[in-house]
C-alpha positions as semicolon CSV with decimal commas, in nm:
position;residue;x (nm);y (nm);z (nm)
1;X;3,561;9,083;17,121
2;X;3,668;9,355;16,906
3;X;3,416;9,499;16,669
4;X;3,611;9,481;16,337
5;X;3,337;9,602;16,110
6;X;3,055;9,874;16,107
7;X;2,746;9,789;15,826
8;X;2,460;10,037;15,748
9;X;2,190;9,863;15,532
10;X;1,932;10,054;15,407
11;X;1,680;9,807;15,395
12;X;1,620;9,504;15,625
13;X;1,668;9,225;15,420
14;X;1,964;9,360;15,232
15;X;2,117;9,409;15,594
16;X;2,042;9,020;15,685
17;X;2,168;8,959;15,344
18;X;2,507;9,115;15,433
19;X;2,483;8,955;15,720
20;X;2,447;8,597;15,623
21;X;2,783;8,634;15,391
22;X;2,955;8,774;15,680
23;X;2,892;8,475;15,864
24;X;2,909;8,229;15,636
25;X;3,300;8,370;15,544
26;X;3,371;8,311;16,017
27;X;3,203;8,632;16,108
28;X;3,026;8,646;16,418
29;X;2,764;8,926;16,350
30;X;2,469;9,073;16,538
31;X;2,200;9,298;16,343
32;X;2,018;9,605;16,517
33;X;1,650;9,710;16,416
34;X;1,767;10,048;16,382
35;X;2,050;10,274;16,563
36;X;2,080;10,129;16,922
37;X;2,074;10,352;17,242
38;X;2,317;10,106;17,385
39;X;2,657;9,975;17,349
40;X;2,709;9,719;17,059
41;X;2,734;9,376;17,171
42;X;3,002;9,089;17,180
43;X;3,036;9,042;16,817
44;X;3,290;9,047;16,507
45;X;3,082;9,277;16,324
46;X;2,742;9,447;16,357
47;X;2,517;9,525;16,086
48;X;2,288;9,825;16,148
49;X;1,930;9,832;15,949
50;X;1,782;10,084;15,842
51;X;1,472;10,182;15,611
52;X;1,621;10,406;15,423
53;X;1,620;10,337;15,082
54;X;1,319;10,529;14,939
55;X;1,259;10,819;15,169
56;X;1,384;11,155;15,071
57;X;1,709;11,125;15,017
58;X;1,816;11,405;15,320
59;X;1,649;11,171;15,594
60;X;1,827;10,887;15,472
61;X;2,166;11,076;15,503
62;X;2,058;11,205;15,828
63;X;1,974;10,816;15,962
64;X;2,290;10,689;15,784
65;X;2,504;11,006;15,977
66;X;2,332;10,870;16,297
67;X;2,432;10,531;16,234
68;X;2,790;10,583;16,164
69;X;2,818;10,780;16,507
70;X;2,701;10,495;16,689
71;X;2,957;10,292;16,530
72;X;3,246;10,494;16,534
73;X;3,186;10,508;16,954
74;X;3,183;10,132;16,924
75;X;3,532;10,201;16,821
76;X;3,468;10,051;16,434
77;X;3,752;10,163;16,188
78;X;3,599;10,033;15,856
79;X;3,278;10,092;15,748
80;X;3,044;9,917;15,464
81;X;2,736;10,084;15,313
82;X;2,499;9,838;15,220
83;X;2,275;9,901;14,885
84;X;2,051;9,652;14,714
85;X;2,221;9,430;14,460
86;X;1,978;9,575;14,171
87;X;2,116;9,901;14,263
88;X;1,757;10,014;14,381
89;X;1,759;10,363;14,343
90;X;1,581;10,646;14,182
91;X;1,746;10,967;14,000
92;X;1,793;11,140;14,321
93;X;1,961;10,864;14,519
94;X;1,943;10,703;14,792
95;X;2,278;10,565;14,735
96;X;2,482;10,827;14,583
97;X;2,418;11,089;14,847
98;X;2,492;10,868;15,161
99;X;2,731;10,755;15,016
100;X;2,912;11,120;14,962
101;X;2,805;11,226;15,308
102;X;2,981;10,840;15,453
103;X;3,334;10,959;15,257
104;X;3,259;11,339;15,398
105;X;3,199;11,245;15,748
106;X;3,507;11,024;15,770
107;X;3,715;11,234;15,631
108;X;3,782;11,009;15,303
109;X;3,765;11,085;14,951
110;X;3,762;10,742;14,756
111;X;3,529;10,459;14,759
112;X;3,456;10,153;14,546
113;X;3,086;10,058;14,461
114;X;2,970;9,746;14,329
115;X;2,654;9,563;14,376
116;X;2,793;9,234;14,235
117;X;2,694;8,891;14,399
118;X;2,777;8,627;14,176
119;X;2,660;8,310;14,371
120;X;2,300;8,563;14,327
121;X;2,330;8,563;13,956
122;X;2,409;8,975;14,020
123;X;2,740;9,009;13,792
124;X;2,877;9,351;13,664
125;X;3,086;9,364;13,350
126;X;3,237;9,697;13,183
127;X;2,967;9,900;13,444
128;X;2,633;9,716;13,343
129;X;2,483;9,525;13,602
130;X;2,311;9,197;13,470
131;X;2,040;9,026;13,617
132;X;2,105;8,665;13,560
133;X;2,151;8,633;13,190
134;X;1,976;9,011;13,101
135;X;2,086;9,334;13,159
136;X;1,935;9,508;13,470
137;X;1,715;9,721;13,284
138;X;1,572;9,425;13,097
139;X;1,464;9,218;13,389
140;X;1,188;9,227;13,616
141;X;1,319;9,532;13,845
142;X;1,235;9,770;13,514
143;X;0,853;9,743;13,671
144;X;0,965;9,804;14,043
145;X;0,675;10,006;14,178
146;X;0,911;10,240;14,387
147;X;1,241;10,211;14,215
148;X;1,235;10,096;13,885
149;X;1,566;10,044;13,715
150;X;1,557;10,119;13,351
151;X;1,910;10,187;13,305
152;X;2,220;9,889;13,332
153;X;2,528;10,122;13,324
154;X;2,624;10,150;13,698
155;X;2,859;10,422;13,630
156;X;2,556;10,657;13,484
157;X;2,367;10,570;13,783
158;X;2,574;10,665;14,006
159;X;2,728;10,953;13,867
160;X;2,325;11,100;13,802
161;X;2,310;11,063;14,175
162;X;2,680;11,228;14,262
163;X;2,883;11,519;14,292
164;X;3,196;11,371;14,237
165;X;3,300;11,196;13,956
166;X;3,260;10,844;13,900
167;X;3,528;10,592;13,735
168;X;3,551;10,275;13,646
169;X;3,774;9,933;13,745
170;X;3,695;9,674;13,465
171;X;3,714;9,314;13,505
172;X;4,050;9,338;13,322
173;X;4,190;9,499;13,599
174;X;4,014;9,299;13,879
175;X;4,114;8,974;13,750
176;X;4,483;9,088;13,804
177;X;4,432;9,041;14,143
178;X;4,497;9,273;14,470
179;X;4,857;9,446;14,339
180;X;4,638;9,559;14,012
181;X;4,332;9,695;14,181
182;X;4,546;9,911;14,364
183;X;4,711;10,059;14,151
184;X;4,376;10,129;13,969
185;X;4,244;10,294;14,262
186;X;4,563;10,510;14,304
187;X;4,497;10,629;13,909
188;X;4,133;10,688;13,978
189;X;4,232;10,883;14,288
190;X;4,504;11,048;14,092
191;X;4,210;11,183;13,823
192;X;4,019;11,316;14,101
193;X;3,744;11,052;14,069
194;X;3,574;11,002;14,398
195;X;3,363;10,663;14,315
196;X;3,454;10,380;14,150
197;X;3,240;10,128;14,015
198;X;3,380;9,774;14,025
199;X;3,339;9,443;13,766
200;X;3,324;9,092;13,918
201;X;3,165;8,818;13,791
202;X;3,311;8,559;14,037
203;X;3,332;8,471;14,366
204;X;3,753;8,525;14,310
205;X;3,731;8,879;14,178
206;X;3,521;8,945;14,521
207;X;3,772;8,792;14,704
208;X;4,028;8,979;14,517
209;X;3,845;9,353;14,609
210;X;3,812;9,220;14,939
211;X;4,215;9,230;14,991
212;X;4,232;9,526;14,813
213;X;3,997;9,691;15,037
214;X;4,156;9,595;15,389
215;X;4,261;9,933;15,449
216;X;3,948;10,102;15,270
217;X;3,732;10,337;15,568
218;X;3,437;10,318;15,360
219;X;3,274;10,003;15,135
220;X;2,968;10,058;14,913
221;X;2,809;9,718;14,776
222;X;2,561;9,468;14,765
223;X;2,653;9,171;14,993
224;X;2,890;8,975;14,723
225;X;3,213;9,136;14,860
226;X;3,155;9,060;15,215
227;X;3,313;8,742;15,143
228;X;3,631;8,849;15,121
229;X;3,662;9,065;15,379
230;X;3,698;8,832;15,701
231;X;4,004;8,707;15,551
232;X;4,157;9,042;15,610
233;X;4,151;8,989;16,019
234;X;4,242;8,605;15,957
235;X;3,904;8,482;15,985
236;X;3,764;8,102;15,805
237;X;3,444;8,015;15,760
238;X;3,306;7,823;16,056
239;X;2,973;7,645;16,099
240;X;3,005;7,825;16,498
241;X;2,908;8,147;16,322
242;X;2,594;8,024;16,211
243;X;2,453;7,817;16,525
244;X;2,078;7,911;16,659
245;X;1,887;7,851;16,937
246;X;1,643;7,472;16,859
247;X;1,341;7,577;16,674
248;X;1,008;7,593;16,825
249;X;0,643;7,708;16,783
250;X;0,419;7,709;16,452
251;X;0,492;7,822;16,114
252;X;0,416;8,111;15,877
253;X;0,480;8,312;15,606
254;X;0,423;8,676;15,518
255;X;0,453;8,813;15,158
256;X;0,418;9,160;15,013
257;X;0,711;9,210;14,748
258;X;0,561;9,178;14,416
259;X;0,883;9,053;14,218
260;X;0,894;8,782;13,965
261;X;1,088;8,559;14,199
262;X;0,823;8,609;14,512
263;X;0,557;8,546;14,216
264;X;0,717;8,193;14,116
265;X;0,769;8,122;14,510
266;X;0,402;8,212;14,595
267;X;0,282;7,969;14,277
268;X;0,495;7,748;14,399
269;X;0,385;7,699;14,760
270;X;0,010;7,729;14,630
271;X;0,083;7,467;14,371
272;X;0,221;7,286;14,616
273;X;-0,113;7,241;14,822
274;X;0,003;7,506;15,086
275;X;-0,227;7,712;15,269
276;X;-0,254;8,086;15,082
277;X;-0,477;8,370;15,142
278;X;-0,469;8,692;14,919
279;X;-0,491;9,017;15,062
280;X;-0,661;9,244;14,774
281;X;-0,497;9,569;14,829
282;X;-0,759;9,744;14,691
283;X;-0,975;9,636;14,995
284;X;-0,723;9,753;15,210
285;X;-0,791;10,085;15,077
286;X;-1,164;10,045;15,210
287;X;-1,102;9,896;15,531
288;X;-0,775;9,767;15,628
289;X;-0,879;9,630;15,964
290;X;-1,098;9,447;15,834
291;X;-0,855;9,299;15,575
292;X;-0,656;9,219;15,888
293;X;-0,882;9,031;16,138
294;X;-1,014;8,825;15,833
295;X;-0,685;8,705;15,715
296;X;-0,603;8,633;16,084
297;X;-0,908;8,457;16,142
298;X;-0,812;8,251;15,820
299;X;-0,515;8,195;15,921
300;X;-0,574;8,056;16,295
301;X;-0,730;7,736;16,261
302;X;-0,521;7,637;15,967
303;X;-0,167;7,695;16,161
304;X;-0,163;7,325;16,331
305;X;-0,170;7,186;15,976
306;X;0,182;7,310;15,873
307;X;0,296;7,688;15,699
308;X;0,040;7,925;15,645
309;X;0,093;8,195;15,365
310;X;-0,057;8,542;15,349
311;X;0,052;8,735;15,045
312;X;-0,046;9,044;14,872
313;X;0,208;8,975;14,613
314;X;0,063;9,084;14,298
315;X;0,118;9,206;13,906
316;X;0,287;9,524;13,792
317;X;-0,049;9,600;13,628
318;X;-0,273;9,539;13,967
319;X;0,006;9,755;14,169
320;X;-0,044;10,030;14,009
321;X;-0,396;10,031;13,956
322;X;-0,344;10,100;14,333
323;X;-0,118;10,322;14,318
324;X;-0,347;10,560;14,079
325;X;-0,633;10,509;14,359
326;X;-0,418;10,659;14,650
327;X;-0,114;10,746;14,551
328;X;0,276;10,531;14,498
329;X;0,383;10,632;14,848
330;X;0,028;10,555;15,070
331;X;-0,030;10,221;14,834
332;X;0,352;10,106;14,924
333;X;0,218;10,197;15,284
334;X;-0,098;10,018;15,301
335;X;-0,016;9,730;15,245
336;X;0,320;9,722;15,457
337;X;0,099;9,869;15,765
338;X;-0,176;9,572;15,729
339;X;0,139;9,283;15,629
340;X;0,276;9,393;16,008
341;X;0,020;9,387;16,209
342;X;-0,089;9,083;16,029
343;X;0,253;8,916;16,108
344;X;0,195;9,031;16,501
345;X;-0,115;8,887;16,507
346;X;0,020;8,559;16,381
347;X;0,333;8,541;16,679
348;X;0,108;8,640;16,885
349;X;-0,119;8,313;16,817
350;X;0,199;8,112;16,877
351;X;0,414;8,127;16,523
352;X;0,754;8,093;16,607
353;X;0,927;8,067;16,280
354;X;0,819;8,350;16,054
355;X;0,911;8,386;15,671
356;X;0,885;8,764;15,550
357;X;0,931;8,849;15,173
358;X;0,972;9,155;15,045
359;X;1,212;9,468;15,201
360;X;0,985;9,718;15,302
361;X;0,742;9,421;15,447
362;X;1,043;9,312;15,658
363;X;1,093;9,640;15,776
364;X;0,784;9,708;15,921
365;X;0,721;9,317;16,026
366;X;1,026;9,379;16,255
367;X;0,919;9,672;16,353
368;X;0,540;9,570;16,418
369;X;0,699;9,239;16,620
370;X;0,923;9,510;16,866
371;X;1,284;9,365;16,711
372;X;1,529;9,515;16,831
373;X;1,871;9,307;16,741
374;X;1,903;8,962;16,580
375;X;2,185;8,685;16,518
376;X;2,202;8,566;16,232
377;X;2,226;8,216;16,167
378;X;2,227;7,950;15,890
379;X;2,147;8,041;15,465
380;X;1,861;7,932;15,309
381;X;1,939;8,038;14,967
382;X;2,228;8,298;14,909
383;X;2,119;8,616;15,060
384;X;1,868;8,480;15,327
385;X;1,958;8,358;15,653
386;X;1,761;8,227;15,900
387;X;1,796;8,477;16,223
388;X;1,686;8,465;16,623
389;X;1,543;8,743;16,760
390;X;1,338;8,851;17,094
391;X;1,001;8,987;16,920
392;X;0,985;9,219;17,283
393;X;0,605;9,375;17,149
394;X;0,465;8,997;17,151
395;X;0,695;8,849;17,465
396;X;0,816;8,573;17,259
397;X;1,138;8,444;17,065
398;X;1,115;8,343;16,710
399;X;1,302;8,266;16,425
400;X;1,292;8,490;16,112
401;X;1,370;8,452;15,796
402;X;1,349;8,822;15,582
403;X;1,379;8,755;15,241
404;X;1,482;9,023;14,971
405;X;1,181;9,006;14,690
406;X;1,418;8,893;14,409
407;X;1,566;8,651;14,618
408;X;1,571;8,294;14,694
409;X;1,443;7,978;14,431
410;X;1,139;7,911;14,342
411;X;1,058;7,654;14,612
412;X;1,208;7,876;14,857
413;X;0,953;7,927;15,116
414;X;0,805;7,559;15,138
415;X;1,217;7,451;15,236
416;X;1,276;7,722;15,438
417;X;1,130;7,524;15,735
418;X;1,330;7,248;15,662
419;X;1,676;7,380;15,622
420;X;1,576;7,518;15,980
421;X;1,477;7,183;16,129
């Protein structure tokens, strides 16, 4: 099988995300925990994850650099940078300067950028990303604890994160078609701009970039425009793409983003009699094993009954209470550390179908479980697939579900389960 498409993520569940509109548009895709020290495997496209998207911004070139290696000796010819579809990001980057050292290292000096995921309520019009009905920087990511987002106009983003200029394609253009976002891009190119930020609010105007791009070396987007890029090598959606191993084993969920949509779907599963237990970060701060082996020990007894949740999911205001205790970085830390080895302990007492909310939980749940690669399988809500993976640290399979924290409907974690029975 030839490997038609290269993917870096830079966060876990905004590579499954990718992912899941890969294969619901006929893809057959595998994602790797990481760069792999071995050849890619039989797939249509791989999607590489990394955990990149707020550490200082010369690592994360360095592990997107490594990344791209790997896939250019997996003979790859196009290449897709995947960033969050809020644009998560802080003055410095991450986006802009992996993104410049991508074009640099392939020898390419044009990209288009657009986080846009319509089917996600993630639109962009004239440059400003809106969030559902509101403007990015009046939704809930203007209180992100790591990267909050007070400004809408992508363009200004991404140019405060650049060296080279960044233009614009407006909807007016994109709704043309392919023949008119061409010759956009030749202008831009023309006018020495090296980034172009790109409306769509509709699933046609991604379709539309996704001809447009067919010859493109480089991609840098949310998930929405994965959709129409399979129908560049002839490829249909196909329920084949999706199928899974039967699932098996208990159930659980594990929760540390602190969005407003994780807030409605913890309420929600609470509300719905489910089975919750609260981590307090601030105990963490005290004794995190402690937090650990009592949440467990909660947890055990409880798992023959049906999904267990463990959240630490919590209010701007409590966040960064935390943070001024110990710090934005060692808070973000904490709890990640104590979510992972809480989600090991819970395979290891026989969960085989895990929910994980939040990215940087994901990250080191994955990590903490020994993933190494995972197919990628059905969607639960736009954005989150259910995936298969070997979790090597515990010896068992499992089924995982790694949800992006503004992801996914309110009731999304108590029909998770079901979409995967």
């Amino acid at each position: 099988m030839t490997l038609l498409l290269g993917c870096i993520a830079d966060d876990f569940t905004g590579a499954t995300d990718l992912a899941n509109n890969l294969v619901r548009a006929g893809m057959q895709v595998v994602q790797t925990i990481g760069v792999p020290e071995h050849a890619a495997p039989a797939a249509d496209a791989v999607v590489v994850a990394l955990k990149s998207r707020t550490i200082a911004p010369e690592e994360a070139v360095r592990q997107s650099l490594q990344a791209l290696r790997w896939l250019q000796a997996q003979g790859c010819r196009q290449f897709y940078f995947k960033v969050c579809s809020t644009f998560d990001s802080t003055a410095r980057g991450n986006i802009g300067p992996v993104a410049e050292a991508l074009l640099e290292a392939l020898g390419a000096d044009f990209c288009c950028v657009t986080p846009a995921f319509p089917e996600n309520a993630r639109t962009v019009f004239q440059g400003h990303l809106f969030v559902g009905d509101v403007l990015l920087s009046d939704s809930g990511m203007r209180n992100h604890p790591l990267t909050p987002m007070t400004d809408a106009n992508l363009v200004r983003v991404m140019q405060a994160q650049s060296k080279g200029r960044v233009g614009l394609i407006p909807h007016a253009v994109v709704r043309t078609g392919e023949e008119g976002i061409l010759r956009r891009i030749a202008q831009l190119r023309g006018e020495g701009v090296r980034f172009a930020i790109v409306d769509a609010i509709g699933n046609e105007d991604l379709m539309a970039l996704g001809q447009a791009l067919a010859d493109a070396q480089l991609v840098v987007a949310g998930s929405g425009v994965a959709i129409g890029l399979p129908q560049n090598h002839g490829l249909r959606p196909s329920a084949a793409a999706a199928a899974l191993p039967a699932a098996t084993g208990l159930r659980a969920i594990v929760s540390g983003s602190c969005s407003t949509a994780t807030q409605q779907q913890v309420k929600d599963f609470i509300d719905g009699g489910g089975a919750a237990y609260a981590i307090d970060p601030l105990q963490l701060v005290a004794d995190a094993g402690a937090v650990v082996s009592a949440a467990l020990a909660w947890a055990e007894p409880r798992l023959a009954q049906g999904p267990v949740l463990v959240y630490s999911t919590a209010t701007p205001e409590a966040v960064r209470e935390v943070q001024q205790r110990v710090g934005v970085q060692d808070a973000g830390a904490l709890v990640e550390q104590a979510l992972a080895a809480i989600g090991k302990g819970l395979v290891q007492r026989g969960v085989r179908q895990l929910v994980v909310a939040g990215g940087e939980t994901s990250g080191a749940v994955v990590q903490a479980l020994g993933v190494e690669q995972m197919r990628i399988g059905p969607q639960i809500d736009p954005g989150v697939p259910w995936c298969y993976a070997a979790a090597t640290a515990c010896g068992a399979d499992v089924h995982l579900a790694l949800k992006s924290g503004n992801f996914g409907t309110p009731d999304f974690f108590r029909k998770s389960f079901a979409r995967l029975a």
